[in-house]
C-alpha positions in Angstrom: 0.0 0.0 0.0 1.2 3.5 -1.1 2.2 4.7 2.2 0.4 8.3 1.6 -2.8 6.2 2.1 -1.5 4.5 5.4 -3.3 6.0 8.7 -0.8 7.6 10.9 -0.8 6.4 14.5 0.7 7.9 17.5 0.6 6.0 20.8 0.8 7.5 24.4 1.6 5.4 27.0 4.1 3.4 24.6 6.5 1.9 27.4 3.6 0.5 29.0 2.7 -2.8 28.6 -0.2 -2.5 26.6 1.8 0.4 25.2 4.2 -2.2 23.6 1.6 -4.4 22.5 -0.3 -1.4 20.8 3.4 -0.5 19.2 3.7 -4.5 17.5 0.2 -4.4 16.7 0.4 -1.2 14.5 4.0 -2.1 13.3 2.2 -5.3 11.5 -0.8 -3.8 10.2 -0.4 -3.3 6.8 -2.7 -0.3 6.2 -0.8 1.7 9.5 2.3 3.9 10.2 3.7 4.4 13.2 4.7 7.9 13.5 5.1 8.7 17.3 5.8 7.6 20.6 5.0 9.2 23.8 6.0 8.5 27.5 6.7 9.9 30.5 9.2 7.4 31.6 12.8 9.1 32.0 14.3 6.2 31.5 13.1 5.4 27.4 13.3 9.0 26.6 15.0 9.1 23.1 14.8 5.2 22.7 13.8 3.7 19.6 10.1 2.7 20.4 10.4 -0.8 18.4 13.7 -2.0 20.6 11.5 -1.0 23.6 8.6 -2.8 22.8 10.6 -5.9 21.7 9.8 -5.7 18.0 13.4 -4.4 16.2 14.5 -0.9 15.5 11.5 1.7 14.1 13.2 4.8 13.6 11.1 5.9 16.1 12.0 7.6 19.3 10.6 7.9 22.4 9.5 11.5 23.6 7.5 13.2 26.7 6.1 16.0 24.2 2.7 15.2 22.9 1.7 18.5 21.4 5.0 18.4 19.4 3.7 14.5 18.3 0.3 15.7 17.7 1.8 18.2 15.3 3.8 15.7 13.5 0.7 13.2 13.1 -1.0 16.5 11.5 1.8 16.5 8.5 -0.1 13.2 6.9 -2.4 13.0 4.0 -4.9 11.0 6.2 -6.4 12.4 9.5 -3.9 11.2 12.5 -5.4 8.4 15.4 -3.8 8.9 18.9 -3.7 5.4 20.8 -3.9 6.3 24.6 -3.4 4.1 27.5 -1.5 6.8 29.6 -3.2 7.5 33.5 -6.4 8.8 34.8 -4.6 12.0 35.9 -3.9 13.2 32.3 -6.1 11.4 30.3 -9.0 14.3 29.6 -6.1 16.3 28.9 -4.5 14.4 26.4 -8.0 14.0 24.9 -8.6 17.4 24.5 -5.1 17.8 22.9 -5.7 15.9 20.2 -9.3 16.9 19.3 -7.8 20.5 19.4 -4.8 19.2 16.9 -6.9 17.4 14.6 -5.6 13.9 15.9 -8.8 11.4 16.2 -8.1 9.4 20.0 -8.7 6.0 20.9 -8.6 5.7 24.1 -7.9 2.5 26.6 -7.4 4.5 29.9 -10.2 4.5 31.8 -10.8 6.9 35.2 -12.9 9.6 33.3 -16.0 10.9 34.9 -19.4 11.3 33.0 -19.0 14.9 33.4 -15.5 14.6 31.3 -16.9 12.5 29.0 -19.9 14.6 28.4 -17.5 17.7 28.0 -15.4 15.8 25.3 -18.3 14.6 23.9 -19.6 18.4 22.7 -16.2 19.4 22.2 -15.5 16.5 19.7 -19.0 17.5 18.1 -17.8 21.0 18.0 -14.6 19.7 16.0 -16.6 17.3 13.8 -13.9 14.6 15.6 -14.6 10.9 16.1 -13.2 10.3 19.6 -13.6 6.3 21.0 -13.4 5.4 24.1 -13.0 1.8 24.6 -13.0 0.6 28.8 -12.3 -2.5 27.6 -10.8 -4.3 23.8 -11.6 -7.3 24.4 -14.3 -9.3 22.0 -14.7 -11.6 24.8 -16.3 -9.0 27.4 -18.2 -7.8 24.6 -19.8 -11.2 24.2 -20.3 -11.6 28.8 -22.0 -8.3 28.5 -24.5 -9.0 25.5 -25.0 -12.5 27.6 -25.7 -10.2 31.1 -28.3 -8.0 29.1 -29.9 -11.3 28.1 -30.0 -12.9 31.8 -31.4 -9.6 33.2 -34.6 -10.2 31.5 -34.8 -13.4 34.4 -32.7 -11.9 37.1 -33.7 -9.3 39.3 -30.3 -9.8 41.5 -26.9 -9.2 40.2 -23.7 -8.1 41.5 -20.2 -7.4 40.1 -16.7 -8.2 40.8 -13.8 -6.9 38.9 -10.4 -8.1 39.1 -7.3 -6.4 38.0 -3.3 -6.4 38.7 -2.1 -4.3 41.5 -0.5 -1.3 39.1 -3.9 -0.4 38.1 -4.8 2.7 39.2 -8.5 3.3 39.3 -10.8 1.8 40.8 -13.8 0.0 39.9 -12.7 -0.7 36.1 -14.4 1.1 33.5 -15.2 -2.3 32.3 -17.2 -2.8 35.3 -18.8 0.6 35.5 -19.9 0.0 32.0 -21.3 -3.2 32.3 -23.5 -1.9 35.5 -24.5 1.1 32.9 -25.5 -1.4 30.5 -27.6 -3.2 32.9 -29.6 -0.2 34.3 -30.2 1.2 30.6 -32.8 -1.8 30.8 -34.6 0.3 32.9 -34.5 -2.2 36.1 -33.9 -1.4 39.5 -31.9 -4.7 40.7 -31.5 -6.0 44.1 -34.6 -5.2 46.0 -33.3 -4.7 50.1 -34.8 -7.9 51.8 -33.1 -6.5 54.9 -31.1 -3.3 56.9 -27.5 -4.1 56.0 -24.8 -3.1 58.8 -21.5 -2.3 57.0 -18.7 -3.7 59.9 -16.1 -2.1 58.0 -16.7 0.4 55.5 -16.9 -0.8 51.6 -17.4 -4.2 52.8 -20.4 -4.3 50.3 -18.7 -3.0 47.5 -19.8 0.6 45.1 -22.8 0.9 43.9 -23.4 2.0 40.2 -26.6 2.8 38.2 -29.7 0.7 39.5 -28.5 -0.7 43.1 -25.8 -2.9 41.2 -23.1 -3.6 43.7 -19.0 -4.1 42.0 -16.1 -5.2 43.8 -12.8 -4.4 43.1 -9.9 -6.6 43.8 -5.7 -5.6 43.0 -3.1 -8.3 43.6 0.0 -9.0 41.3 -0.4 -11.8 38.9 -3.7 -11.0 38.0 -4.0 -9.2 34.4 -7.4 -7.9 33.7 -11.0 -10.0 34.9 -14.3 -10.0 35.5 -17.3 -11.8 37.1 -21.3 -11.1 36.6 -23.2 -13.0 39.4 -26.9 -13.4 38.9 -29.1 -14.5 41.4 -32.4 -16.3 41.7 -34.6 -18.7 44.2 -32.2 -22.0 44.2 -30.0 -20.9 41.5 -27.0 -18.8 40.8 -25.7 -17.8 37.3 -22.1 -16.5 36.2 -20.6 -14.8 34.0 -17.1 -14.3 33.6 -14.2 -13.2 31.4 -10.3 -14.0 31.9 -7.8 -12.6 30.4 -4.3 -14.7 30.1 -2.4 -12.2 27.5 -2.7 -8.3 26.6 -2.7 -9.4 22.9 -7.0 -10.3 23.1 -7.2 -6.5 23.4 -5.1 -5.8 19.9 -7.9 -6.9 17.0 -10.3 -4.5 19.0 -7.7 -1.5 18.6 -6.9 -2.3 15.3 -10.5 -2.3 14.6 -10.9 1.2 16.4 -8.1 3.3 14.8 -9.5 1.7 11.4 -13.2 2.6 12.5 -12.3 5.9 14.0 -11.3 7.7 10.7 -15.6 8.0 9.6 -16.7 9.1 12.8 -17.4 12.6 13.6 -18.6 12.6 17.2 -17.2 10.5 20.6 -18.3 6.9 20.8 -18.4 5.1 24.0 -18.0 1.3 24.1 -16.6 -1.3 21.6 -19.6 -2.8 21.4 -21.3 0.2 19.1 -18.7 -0.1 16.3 -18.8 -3.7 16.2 
């Protein structure tokens, strides 16, 4: 392919470890360019991004400046995607940044509040921007949470629990938060109180999200990215639930998003509505 009609990617986060995996994935795909690498890791600053992320010399290095990256990825033919998986502490910023350069983000890093996300959303409108923002890449939780929306038709009792390594910052996972969302758009209000609960210790019941639907949130090392979906009934208990073993389930569903991203003029929330 001509490489004038290649979609120019720049990945934030890239010395992370879905970082590296996002920098393989793009560095195989034949109708993508890797163009810049951001992270705010002293120690692969001016590194070539391909020896970092274990997949031979790119020719591209390592930087901490992502308006000077964004203004790169604006030199290209095609409209620019920035892949994000950076922290919840800068992620509405880097959002913004991009929208304001041009740069279409997909966006892993979860941690955003509705308020942010409604603000990005009318920005992005403004802009006439796709933006995606993706909690979770995975096909398989995709699948568990079209399965959940089926069982809550039967189940009036459901609770959550989440489980993640111990690096992960946020807590409950946007996965879960979604999920809960997804159930409470049925317009059910799950887990009628059958007693007064006594919390002993404080957040011994877990979060609650949208319609009384309890999450739990676990963080211990060797543990990658889970999730459970408990359903209850009279004399019966039904679950749900989604391992992952690798960070390379979650590369088909970015792929998919940069390639998806580049028609959309407005944010998109969920891989599940480009599917």
């Amino acid at each position: 392919m001509n490489q004038e009609n290649l979609i120019p990617v720049v990945v934030n986060g890239a010395a992370g470890k879905m970082g590296k995996e996002v920098i393989k994935a793009v560095k195989n795909a034949p109708d993508m360019m890797l163009v810049g690498a951001i992270d705010r890791n002293r120690a692969v600053i001016g590194k070539d991004v391909g020896e970092v992320a274990g997949c031979g010399a790119l020719e591209v290095p390592i930087v901490d400046d992502l308006e000077s990256v964004l203004v790169l990825a604006t030199q290209h033919k095609i409209q620019g995607v920035m892949v994000d998986f950076t922290h919840p502490d800068c992620i509405y910023d880097n959002i913004r940044s991009a929208i304001a350069y041009g740069i279409r983000p997909v966006v892993g890093t979860t941690g955003l509040s509705p308020e942010q996300i409604k603000d990005l959303a009318e920005f992005a409108e403004k802009a006439s921007t796709g933006v995606l923002i993706i909690p979770n890449f995975s096909i398989g939780i995709v699948l568990m949470q079209q399965a959940a929306i089926q069982a809550a038709q039967y189940f009036d009792h459901v609770e959550i629990i989440e489980l993640h390594h111990n690096q992960k910052a946020d807590a409950p996972s946007g996965t879960a938060i979604k999920t809960a969302e997804m159930l409470s758009d049925l317009g059910k209000t799950y887990n009628p109180q059958l007693v007064e609960e006594t919390e002993n210790l404080k957040g011994a019941r877990g979060s609650i999200c949208g319609d009384n639907i309890r999450i739990h949130s676990v963080r211990l090392p060797g543990l990658i990215a889970h999730q459970e979906i408990i359903f209850g009934a009279q004399g019966q208990i039904y679950t749900l639930r989604h391992d992952t073993s690798d960070r390379s389930c979650y590369m088909p569903g970015v792929l998919l998003s940069i390639r998806k991203i580049v028609e959309l003029k407005t944010l998109v929330y969920g891989l599940e509505k480009i599917l």
